[in-house]
Backbone as CSV, one residue per row, in Angstrom:
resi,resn,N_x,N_y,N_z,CA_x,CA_y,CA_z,C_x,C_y,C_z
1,UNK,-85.820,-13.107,50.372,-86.648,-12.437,51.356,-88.060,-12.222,50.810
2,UNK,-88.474,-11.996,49.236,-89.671,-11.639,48.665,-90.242,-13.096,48.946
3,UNK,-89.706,-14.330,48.894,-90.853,-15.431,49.317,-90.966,-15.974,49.936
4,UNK,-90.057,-15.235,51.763,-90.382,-15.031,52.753,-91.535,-14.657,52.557
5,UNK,-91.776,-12.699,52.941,-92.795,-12.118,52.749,-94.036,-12.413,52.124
6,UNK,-93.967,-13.293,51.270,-95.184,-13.942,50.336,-95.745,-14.976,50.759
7,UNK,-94.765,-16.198,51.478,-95.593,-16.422,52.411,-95.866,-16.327,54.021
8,UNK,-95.556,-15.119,54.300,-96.298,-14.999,55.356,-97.588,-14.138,55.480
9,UNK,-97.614,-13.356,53.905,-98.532,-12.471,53.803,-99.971,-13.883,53.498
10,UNK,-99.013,-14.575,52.881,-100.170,-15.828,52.381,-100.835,-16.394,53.853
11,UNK,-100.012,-17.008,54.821,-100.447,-17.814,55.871,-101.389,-16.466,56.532
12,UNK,-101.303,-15.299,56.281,-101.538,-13.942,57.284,-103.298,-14.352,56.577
13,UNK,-103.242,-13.960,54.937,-104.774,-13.978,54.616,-105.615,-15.502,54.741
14,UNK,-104.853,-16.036,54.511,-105.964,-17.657,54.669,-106.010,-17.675,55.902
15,UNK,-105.741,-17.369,56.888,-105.793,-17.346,58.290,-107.029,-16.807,58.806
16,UNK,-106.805,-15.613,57.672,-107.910,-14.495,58.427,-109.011,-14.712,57.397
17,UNK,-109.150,-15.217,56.145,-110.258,-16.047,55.427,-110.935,-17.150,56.150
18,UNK,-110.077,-17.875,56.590,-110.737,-19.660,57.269,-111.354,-18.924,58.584
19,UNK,-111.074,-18.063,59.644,-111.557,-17.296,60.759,-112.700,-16.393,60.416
20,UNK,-112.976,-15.742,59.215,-114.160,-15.090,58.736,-115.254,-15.645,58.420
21,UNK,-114.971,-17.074,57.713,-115.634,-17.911,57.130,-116.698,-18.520,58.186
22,UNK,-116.034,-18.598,59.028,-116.096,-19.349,60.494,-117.434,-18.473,60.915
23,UNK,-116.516,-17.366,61.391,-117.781,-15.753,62.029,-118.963,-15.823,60.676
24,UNK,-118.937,-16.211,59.840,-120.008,-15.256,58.959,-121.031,-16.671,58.787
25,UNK,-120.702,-17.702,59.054,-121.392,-19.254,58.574,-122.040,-19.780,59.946
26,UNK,-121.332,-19.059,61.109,-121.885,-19.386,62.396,-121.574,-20.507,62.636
27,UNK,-120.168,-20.798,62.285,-119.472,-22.109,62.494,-119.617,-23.175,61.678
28,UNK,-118.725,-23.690,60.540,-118.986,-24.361,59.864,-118.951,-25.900,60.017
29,UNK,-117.829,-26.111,60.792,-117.375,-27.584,60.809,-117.108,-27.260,62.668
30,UNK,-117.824,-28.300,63.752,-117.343,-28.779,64.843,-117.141,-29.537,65.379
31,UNK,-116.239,-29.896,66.143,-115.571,-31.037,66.281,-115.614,-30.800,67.687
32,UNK,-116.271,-32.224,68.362,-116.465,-31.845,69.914,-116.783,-30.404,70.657
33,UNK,-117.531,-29.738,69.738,-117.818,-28.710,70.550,-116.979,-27.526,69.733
34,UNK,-115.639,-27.910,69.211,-114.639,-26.679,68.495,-114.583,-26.267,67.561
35,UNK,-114.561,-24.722,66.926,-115.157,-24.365,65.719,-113.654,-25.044,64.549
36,UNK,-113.913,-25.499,63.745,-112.854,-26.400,63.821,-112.036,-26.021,62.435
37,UNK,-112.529,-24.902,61.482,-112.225,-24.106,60.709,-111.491,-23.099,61.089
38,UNK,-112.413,-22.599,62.097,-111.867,-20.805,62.626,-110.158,-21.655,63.838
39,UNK,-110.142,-22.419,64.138,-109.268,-23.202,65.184,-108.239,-22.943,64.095
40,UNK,-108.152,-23.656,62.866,-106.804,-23.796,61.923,-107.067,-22.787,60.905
41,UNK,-107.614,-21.974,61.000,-107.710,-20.143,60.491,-106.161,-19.672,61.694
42,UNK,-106.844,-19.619,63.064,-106.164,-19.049,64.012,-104.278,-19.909,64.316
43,UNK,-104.382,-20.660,64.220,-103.326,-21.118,63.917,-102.265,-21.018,62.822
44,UNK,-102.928,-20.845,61.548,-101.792,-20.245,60.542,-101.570,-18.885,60.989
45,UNK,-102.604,-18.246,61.200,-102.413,-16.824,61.594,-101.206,-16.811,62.710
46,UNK,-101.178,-17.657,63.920,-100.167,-17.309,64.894,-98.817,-18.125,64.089
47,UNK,-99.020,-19.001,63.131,-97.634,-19.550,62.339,-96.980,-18.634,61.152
48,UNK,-97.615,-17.616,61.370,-97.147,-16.646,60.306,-96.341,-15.915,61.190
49,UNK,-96.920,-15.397,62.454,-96.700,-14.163,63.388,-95.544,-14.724,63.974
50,UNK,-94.903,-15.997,64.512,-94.283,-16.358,65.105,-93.273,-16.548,64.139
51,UNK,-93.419,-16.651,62.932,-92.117,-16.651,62.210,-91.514,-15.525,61.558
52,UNK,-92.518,-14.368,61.813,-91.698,-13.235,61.303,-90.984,-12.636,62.576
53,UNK,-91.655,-12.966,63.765,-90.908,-12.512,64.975,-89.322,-13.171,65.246
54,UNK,-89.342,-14.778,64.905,-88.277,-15.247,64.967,-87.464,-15.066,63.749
55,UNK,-87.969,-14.432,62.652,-86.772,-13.604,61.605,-85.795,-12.122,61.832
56,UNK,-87.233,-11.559,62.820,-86.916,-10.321,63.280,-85.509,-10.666,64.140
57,UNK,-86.153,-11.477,65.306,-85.008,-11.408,66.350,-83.646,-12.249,65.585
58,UNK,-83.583,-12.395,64.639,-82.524,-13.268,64.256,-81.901,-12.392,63.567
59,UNK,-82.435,-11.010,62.867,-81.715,-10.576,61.850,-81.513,-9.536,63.421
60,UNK,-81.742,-9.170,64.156,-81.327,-7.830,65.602,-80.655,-8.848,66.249
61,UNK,-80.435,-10.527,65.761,-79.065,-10.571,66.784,-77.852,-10.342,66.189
62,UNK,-78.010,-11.022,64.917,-76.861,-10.778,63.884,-76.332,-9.319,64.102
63,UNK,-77.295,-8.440,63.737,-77.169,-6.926,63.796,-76.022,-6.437,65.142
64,UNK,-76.318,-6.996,66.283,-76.052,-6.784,67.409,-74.899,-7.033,67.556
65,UNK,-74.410,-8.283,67.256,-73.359,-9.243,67.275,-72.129,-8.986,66.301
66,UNK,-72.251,-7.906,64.814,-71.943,-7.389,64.407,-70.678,-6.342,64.879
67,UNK,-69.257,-6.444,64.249,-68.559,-5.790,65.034,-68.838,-4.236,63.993
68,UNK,-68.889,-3.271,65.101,-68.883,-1.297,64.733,-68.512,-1.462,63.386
69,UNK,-67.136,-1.679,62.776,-66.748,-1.112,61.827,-67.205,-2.596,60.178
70,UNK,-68.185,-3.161,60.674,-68.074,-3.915,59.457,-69.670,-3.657,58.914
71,UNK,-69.809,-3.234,57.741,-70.908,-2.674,56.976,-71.569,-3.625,56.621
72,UNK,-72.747,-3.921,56.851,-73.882,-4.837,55.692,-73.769,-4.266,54.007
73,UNK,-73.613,-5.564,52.592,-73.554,-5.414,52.040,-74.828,-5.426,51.294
């Protein structure tokens, strides 16, 4: 689970580094018009978010699905 968390904390900051970089340079790299740094900033950022959500709901189905009397070890 720690390198879970490590990398999503990782995809969380380069996400939000490559998207700053972007805001503070006034766009570094564009591609047809698209800021094309801050684009795959924002994208790890939602590939981080979407995989801790689909850990979440996976460990609350297990949880769920779980019969009353049997304990997590």
């Amino acid at each position: 689970m720690r390198r879970l968390q490590a990398a999503w904390l990782g995809l969380l900051i380069s996400g939000a580094v490559l998207v700053l970089m972007d805001l503070v340079s006034q766009v570094l790299i564009r591609i047809n018009g698209v800021p094309a740094v801050g684009v795959l900033g924002g994208a790890l950022i939602l590939l981080a978010l979407t995989s801790m959500m689909n850990w979440l709901s996976k460990e609350a189905w297990e949880q769920r699905n779980r019969p009353s009397g049997e304990q997590e070890v």
